[in-house]
C-alpha positions, 0 to 999 in steps of 0.5 A: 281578664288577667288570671293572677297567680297564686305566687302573686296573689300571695304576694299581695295578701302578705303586703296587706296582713303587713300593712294591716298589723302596721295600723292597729299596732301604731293605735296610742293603746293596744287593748285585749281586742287589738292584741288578738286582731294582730295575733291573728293577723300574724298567724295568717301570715304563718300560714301564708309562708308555710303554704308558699313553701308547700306550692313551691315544691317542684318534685316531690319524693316516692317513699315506699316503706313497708314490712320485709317480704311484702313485694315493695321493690318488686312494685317499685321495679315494674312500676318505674320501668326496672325491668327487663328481659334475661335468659334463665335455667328453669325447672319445669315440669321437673326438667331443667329449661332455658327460657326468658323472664322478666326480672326486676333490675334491683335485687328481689327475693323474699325479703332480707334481699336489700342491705339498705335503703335505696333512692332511685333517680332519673339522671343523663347517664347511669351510676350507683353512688354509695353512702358507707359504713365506717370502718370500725362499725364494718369491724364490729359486724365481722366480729359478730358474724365471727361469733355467730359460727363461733356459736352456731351448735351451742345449746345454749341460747344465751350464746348464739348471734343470729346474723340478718341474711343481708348482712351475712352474705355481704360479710361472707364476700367481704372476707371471701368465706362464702359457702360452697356445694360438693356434688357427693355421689353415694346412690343419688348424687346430693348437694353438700353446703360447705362452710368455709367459714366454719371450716377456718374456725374449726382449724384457727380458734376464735381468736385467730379466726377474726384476725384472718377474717379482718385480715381478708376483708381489707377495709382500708381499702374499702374506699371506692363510693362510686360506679359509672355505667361502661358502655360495654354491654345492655344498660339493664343487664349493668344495673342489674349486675353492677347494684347486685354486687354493691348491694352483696358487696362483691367489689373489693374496693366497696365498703358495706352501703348505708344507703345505694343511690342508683342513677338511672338514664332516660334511655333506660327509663323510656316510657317510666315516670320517674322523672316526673318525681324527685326521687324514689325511696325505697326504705329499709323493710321493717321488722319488729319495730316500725316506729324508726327515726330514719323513716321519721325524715320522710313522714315529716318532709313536706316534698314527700308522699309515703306510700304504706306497702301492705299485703291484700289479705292483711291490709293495713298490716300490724307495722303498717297502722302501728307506724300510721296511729304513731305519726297520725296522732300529730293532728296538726301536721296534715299527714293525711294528705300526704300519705297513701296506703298502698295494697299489693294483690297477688294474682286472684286475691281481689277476685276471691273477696266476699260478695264480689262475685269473682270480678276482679274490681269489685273485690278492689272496691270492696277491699278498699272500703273495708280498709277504710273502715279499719282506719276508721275503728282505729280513730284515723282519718284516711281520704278513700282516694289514698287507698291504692291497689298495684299488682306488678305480676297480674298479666304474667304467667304462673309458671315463668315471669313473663307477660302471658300473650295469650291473653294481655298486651303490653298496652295493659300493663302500662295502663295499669302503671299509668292509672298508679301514677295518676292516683299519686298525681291526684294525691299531689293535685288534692293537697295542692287545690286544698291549699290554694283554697286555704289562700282565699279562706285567709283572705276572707277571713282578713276581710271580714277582720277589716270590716268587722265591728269592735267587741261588744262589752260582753264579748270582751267580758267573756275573753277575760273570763277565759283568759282565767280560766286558761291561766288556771290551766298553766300548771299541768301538775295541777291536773296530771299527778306525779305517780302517773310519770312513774309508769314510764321508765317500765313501759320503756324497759317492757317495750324493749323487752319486747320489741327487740325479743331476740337476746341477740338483738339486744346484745347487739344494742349494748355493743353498740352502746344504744344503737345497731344501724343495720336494723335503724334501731336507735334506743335515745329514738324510742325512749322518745316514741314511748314518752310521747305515747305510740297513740293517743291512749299511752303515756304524755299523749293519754295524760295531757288529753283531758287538759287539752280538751278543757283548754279547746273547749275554753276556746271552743265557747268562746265562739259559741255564743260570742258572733264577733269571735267567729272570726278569731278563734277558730284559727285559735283552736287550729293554733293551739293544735298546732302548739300541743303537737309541739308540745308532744315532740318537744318532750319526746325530743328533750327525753331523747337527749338526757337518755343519750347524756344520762347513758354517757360514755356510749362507750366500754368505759360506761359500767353500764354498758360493760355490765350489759355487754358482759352479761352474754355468757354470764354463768347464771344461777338457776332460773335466771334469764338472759332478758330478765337481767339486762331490764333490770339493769336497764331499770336501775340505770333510768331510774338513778336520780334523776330519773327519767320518771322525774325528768319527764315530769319536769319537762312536760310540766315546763313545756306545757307552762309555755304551750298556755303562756303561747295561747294566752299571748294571742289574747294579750296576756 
């Protein structure tokens, strides 16, 4: 028997839907009962094309994304074979020593080590690629590392730039002012940080400071993007050396990286699984915002399994669910399938769990099970089976990295490895068998249309009544009143207030007139998270819920006491999911772009954004605060008319007329 495959069973069924749609749209009348049998139909075929796109996906993309300091690029490292063997000075025992450790072949730390998302992939030989900063935004980052030793003693809080590490140690390099140690020998011989670039402003003045700074830094001459593997020397010890350097901005010809993309060769990449994915991602870390439009691409790419990195103790992590309940509140998207959770023990954490009895698996299974249930309490659904665990260092040593011999072998660190990318296998596999059955529940479904009987009388009946009851639905102002939009514009400005809490972070915000690309913050972007509502409890989300309930319940009843229309409405109420989510992020999205048009010119000829500039170093009266002033400009700015409340209004008003004119449409209307 000839196994026919899903391409051609596809195929097949579109031919047929074709035909189908064909016959009952050549009927002499097209009547409330056909116009639903074609409305279905063509969902189907909908459907049909977004599935062939999803089974058609060769490789899919690794997104690692999680806080900063978690350990992502340490998993990433070990999981994808980054690693290698290095001599290193060690202390020991309070003795310096020689001795050889596993290092990842990516820049590790603490956090604050990567100055930017990084996408690793396979490829015949080695390179580093990069995406750079233009010229003035590098410019703009100089100045305010200028500004920052400019102000570093001041008392005043208003007055100081605090630089993320990442950044400062690439502007250091970049304008060759990097801190120096003196061995200063008074009794015990000591370390002395010296800091030239304070020691130049302290002899030029700020002014003169910047100029020698921009001067050092060449940027003109930044225009190299690409590095090839040399063949000199270990290809590991290269990519360690040579991404440490673009990542740091050691080369002279570099520019400041937006993105590293590191191609590694298969050579390198003997017995790692990297190839068998398109590419891995690891993302910026996030910090107080976790809601980010650069993380949005690869939620919302249908090629892409997010893995949420999080710590054992914390699982899931405050950044974690926050990003998680944002993105899942889209119900008809299918995130789920796509998304795992990723847990990274630390050595015997799983083995301290309560009731595990110190197994190390228990506390695994315990642990998962727990996180499972946080989901849960958090109204998420999230499958058991995207729960994963990966401790990179587990068979190391605790006082050098190295595999500890005495009791593991290699064999056990690749098993751990392998049993990963089975799990993310599985993952892929699961969404897969999902959708193959989705084929041959559309099929049974187009059957049951064909050989079905005609809408009884009361079956029609009972659609005409919900097609009035749904137009009744039509104006959402009927149901949500005007005060509520009122909330917005001061749950944006508290939501800035305190998410970026630091004053410099906000000025950084307002000299980049909304924007600040070395922490992916983007203000157009948020004003969208908080019109849509972080979850389903807040702003659009919280107050479309009841009338979206009333609009699935109509729909829902129709199935209930009506057999025929079994067959139609459940795909209806899918449908209607699907439209509401639309909805959603169609708001959001229109709310985005009058933020960005209502805040024109993004530039200092805008007073106000010259007023939120100048109000760093504003003598202020007494009692007067920093953040407190630029909120309220902020809120006088949103609310000239037309304000954003009234502009939200009027959209979700607009776009929910279309979302029921989309519904009643199927039914003819």
């Amino acid at each position: 028997m000839l196994t026919i495959t899903w391409q051609e069973e596809i195929a097949s069924l579109k031919q047929d839907l074709n035909k189908e749609i064909k016959k009952i749209s050549g009927n002499s009348e097209i009547n409330i009962p056909n116009h639903i049998c074609i409305n279905n139909l063509k969902s189907k075929l909908e459907r049909l094309d977004e599935i062939e796109k999803i089974l058609s996906i060769e490789k899919y993309k690794i997104a690692f994304i999680g806080t900063i300091g978690q350990g992502k690029t340490t998993a990433i490292c070990h999981l994808f074979n980054l690693i290698s063997d290095f001599n290193v000075s060690k202390t020991i025992a309070n003795k310096s020593r020689n001795v050889i450790e596993t290092k990842e072949l990516l820049s590790t730390g603490g956090g604050k080590t990567t100055i930017c998302e990084v996408i690793i992939k396979a490829a015949e030989k080695a390179y580093i690629e990069i995406e750079p900063y233009a010229v003035d935004e590098m410019e703009n980052l100089i100045f305010d590392f200028c500004e920052s030793i400019a102000n570093k003693d001041n008392p005043n809080p208003d007055q100081k730039i605090i630089i993320s590490k990442e950044v400062e140690r690439a502007i250091r390099n970049i304008i060759e002012m990097k801190s120096r140690y003196q061995t200063i020998s008074e009794g015990d011989k000591k370390k002395t940080e010296i800091d030239v670039a304070q020691e130049e402003f302290e002899k030029l003045g700020l002014d003169e400071f910047k100029k020698l700074a921009l001067n050092n830094a060449r940027l003109e001459s930044r225009t190299t993007n690409k590095i090839e593997f040399d063949n000199k020397k270990n290809e590991q010890e290269w990519i360690k050396n040579t991404f440490a350097s673009v990542n740091n901005v050691e080369f002279k010809e570099f520019a400041i990286p937006r993105k590293i993309y590191l191609y590694v060769s298969y050579d390198v990449l003997s017995g790692s699984n990297l190839s068998q994915f398109d590419s891995v991602v690891d993302t910026k870390g996030l910090d107080e915002n976790p809601i980010r439009k650069d993380l949005q691409k690869y939620i919302e790419n249908q090629d892409t399994i997010c893995l949420f990195v999080t710590p054992f103790n914390a699982a899931p992590e405050a950044n974690i669910s926050k990003l998680i309940v944002y993105h899942l509140a889209s119900k008809s998207k299918d995130f789920h399938h796509r998304f795992v959770t990723l847990v990274l023990p630390k050595k015997n954490e799983p083995e301290k769990v309560n009731e595990c009895d110190g197994d190390y698996d228990t506390g695994i299974q315990i642990r998962k099970k727990e996180i499972q249930t946080t989901f849960r309490n958090l109204k998420l659904e999230f499958f058991l089976e995207n729960i994963l665990f990966y401790d990179a260092l587990r068979y190391y040593r605790d006082d050098i990295v190295k595999l500890n011999t005495d009791i593991y072998s290699q064999e056990d660190v690749q098993a751990d490895k392998n049993e990963f990318i089975k799990a993310i296998a599985g993952v892929i596999e699961r969404r897969r068998n999902l959708l193959l059955d989705e084929i041959k529940n559309i099929q049974e479904s187009f059957t049951r249309i064909k050989n079905g009987d005609a809408l009884t009388v009361s079956e029609i009946k009972a659609i005409e009544n919900a097609i009035h009851k749904i137009k009744d639905l039509r104006y959402l102002n009927k149901r949500v009143p005007t005060f509520v939009y009122k909330e917005f514009i001061d749950t944006y400005v508290e939501y800035y207030r305190i998410v970026y809490r630091a004053w410099n972070t906000k000025h950084a915000i307002h000299r980049n007139f909304g924007y600040y690309e070395p922490r992916n913050i983007d203000i157009y972007y948020d004003m969208r998270v908080v019109a849509e509502g972080t979850d389903e409890d807040e702003m659009l989300k919280k107050f479309t819920k009841q009338a979206k309930h009333e609009l699935e319940n109509i729909l829902t009843e129709l199935t209930s006491a009506n057999e025929s229309l079994k067959t139609f409405i459940p795909e209806l109420v899918i449908k209607f999911n699907s439209l509401y989510d639309d909805f959603i992020t169609e708001v959001g999205v229109e709310i985005e772009h009058e933020a960005i048009r209502k805040l024109s010119p993004q530039s200092t000829d805008s007073e106000f954004w010259t007023a939120l500039i100048n109000e760093k170093g504003r003598e202020k009266r007494k009692g007067e605060k920093y953040g407190d002033n630029v909120c309220q400009t902020w809120k006088r700015e949103l609310e000239t008319e037309p304000s954003l409340n009234t502009f939200l209004e009027i959209k979700a008003g607009q776009y929910w007329a279309e979302l029921v004119t989309k519904i009643l449409k199927f039914f003819g209307q």
